[in-house]
C-alpha positions in Angstrom: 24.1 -18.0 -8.2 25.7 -21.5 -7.7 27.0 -22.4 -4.8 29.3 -25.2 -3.6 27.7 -28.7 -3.1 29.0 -28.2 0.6 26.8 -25.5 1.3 29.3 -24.0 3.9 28.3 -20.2 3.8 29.8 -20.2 7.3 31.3 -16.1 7.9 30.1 -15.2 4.5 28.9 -11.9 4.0 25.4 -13.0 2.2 22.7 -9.7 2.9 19.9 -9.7 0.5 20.8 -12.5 -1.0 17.8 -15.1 -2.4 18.3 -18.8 -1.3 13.9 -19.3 -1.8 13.0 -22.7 -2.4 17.3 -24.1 -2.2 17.7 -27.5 -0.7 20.2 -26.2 1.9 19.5 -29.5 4.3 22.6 -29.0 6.9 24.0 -26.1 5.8 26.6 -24.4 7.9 25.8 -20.4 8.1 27.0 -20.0 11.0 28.8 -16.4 11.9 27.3 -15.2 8.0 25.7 -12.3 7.3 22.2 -13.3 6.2 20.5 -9.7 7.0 17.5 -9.1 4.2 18.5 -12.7 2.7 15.4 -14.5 1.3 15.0 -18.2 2.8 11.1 -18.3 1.4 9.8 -22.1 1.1 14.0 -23.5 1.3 14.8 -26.7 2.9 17.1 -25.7 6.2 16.8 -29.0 8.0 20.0 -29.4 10.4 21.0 -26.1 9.3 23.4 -24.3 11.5 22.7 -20.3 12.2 24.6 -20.0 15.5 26.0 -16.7 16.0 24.7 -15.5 12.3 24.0 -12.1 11.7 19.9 -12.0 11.1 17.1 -9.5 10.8 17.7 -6.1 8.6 19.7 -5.3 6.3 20.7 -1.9 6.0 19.2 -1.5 2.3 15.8 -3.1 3.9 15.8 -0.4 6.4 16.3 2.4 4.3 13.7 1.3 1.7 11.4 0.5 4.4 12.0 4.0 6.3 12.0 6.2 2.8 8.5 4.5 2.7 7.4 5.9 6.0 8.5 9.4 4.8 6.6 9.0 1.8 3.7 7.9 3.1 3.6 10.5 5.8 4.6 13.5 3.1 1.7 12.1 0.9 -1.1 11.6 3.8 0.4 14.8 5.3 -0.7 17.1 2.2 -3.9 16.3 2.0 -5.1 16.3 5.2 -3.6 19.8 5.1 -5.5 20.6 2.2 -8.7 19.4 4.1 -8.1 21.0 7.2 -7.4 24.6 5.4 -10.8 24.2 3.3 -12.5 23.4 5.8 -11.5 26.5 7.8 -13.5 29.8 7.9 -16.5 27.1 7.2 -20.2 28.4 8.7 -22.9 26.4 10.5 -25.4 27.8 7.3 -22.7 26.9 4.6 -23.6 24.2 1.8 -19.8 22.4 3.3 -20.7 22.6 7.1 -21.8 18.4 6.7 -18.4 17.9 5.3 -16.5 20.0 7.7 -18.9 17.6 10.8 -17.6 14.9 8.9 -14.0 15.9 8.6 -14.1 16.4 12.2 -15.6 12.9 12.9 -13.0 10.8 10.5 -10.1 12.0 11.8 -11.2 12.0 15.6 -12.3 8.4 15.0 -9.2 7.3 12.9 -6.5 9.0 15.7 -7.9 7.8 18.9 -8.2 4.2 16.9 -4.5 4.5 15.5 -3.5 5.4 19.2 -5.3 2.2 20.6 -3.8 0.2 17.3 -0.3 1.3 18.8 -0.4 0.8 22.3 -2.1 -2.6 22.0 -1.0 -4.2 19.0 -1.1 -7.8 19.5 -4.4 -8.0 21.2 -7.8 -8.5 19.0 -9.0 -4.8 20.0 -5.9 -3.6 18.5 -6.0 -5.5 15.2 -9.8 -4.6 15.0 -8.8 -0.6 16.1 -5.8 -1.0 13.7 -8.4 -1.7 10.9 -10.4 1.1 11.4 -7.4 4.1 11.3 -6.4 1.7 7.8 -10.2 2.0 6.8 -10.9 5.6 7.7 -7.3 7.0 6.4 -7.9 5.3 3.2 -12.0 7.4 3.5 -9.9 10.4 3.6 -7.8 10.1 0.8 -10.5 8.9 -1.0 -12.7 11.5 -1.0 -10.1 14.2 -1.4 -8.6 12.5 -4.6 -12.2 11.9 -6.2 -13.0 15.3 -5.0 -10.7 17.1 -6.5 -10.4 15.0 -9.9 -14.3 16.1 -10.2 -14.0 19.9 -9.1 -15.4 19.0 -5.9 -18.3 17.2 -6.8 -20.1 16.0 -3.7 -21.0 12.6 -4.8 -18.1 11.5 -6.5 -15.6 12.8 -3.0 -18.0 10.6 -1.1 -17.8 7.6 -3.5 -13.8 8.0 -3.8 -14.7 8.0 0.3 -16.1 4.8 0.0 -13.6 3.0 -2.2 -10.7 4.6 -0.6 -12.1 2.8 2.4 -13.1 -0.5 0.8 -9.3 -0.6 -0.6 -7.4 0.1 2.8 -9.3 -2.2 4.5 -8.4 -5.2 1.7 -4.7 -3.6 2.5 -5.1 -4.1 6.3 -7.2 -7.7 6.3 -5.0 -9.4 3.2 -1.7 -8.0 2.6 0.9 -9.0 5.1 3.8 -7.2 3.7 6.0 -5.3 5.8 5.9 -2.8 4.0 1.6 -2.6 4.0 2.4 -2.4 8.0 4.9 0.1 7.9 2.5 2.5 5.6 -0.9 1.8 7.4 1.0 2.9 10.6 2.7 6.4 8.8 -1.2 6.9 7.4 -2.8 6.4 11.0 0.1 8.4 12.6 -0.3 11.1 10.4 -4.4 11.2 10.5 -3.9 11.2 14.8 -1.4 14.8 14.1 -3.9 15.9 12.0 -6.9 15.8 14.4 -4.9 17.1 17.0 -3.9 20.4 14.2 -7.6 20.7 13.8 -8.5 20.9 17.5 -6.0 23.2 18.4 -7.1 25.9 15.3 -10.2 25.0 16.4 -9.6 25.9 19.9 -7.9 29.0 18.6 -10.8 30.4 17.1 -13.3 29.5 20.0 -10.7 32.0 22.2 -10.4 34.3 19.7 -14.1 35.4 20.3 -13.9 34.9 23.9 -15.9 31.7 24.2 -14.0 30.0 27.3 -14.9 27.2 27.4 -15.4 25.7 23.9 -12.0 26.9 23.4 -10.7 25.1 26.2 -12.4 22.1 25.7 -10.9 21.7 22.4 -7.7 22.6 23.7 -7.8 19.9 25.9 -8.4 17.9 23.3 -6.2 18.9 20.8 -3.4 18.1 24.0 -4.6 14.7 24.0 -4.4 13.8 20.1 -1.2 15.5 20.4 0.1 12.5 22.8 -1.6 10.1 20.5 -0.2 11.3 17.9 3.5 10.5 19.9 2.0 7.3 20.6 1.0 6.3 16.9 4.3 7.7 15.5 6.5 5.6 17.8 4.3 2.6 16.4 6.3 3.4 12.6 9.7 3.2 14.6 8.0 -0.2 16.4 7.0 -1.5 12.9 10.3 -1.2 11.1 12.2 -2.7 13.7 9.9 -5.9 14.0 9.8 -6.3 10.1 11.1 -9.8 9.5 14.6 -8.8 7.5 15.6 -12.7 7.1 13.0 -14.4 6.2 12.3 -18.1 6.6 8.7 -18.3 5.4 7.6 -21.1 4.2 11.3 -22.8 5.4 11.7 -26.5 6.7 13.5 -25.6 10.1 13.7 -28.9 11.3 16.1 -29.1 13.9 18.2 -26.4 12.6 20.1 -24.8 15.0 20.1 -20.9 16.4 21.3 -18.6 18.7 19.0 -18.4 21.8 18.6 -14.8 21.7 17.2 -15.0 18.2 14.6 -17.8 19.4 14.3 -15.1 22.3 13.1 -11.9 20.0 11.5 -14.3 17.4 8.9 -15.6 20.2 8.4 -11.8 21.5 7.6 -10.8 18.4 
């Protein structure tokens, strides 16, 4: 698009629109709608935001929550699948090292995604954040290269590995909003899903009148059930903080915004 050599966008309606890499030095947006609008690498100097309209757009936050769904329907299934398979499972069957390490993964990957959640700016939360991303990936590793080799043991543990290997570049390189939003729905889901195996778990313990195995993995399946609250609230958390206006990259120099914006922007 070309705009006027004014540059006076001021209570324009400009969502998603791309102004990356513009010379835009004093431009008046002030009382515009730049939700979603791209300002990547532009010069802004002396630019005037007050009382502009800045964060999401509504088209970010439905791609952005259609995402989370997606993410969460995907991760959802094959946990499932794993958890039913590994039902009915024996201490003397060939699977019970599987089923011990089903168990492990997804203890490990919701107590980190719970930790991840409540503490997500501190370096125990970005390291615990890394884990869930590294241990959901495990998961659907091995259950994709699993099944794509009729449950061949070696190849399920080296999808494990790669599936790892590849969430882990996800959580440590990409900074996407998007890569935040779906490491969060994947941790969230893995936390449910550990809390759904401890309570069938403790189900079966009762069933044959052992007490207090039953209740112990009651207990626990009460407590991955509020983590799993926890981690969930973390998606909401995420697509609210995603950036929506973006000024990556921009030469603010002395251009001017509203104080609440400065406000949330420094919270953030």
């Amino acid at each position: 698009m070309k705009y006027s050599d004014s540059n006076n966008f001021s209570n324009q309606i400009l969502r998603n629109r791309s102004f990356q890499g513009q010379v835009l030095n004093g431009a008046d947006f002030s009382g515009a709608d730049v939700r979603g609008c791209n300002f990547r690498n532009a010069q802004l100097a002396g630019a005037n935001f007050i009382g502009a309209k800045i964060g999401l757009s509504r088209r970010q936050m439905a791609v952005l929550s259609a995402g989370a769904i997606a993410i969460c329907l995907v991760v959802g299934d094959v946990l499932t699948r794993l958890i039913l398979g590994a039902q009915g499972q024996i201490p003397d069957s060939r699977s019970w090292s599987f089923v011990l390490l089903l168990y492990g993964v997804l203890s490990a990957a919701g107590f980190a995604s719970a930790i991840a959640s409540k503490q997500p700016k501190t370096s125990a939360g970005k390291l615990a954040r890394t884990i869930s991303a590294i241990l959901s990936g495990a998961l659907l590793g091995f259950f994709y290269a699993g099944t794509a080799t009729n449950n061949n043991s070696q190849a399920a543990l080296a999808g494990m590995a790669i599936g790892g290997v590849l969430m882990f570049f996800v959580s440590s390189r990409i900074r996407s909003q998007f890569a935040q939003v779906a490491i969060a729905s994947a941790g969230s889901v893995a936390t449910y899903a550990a809390a759904f195996l401890f309570s069938a778990t403790a189900s079966a313990f009762l069933s044959t009148h052992k007490l207090f195995w039953g209740m112990c993995f009651g207990l626990l399946s009460l407590l991955y059930l509020w983590f799993a609250f926890v981690s969930f609230s973390a998606i909401v958390r995420e697509i609210g903080n995603a950036e929506g206006t973006s000024f990556t990259g921009a030469n603010l120099a002395d251009a001017k915004f509203d104080i609440n914006y400065l406000n949330l922007k420094s919270k953030i």
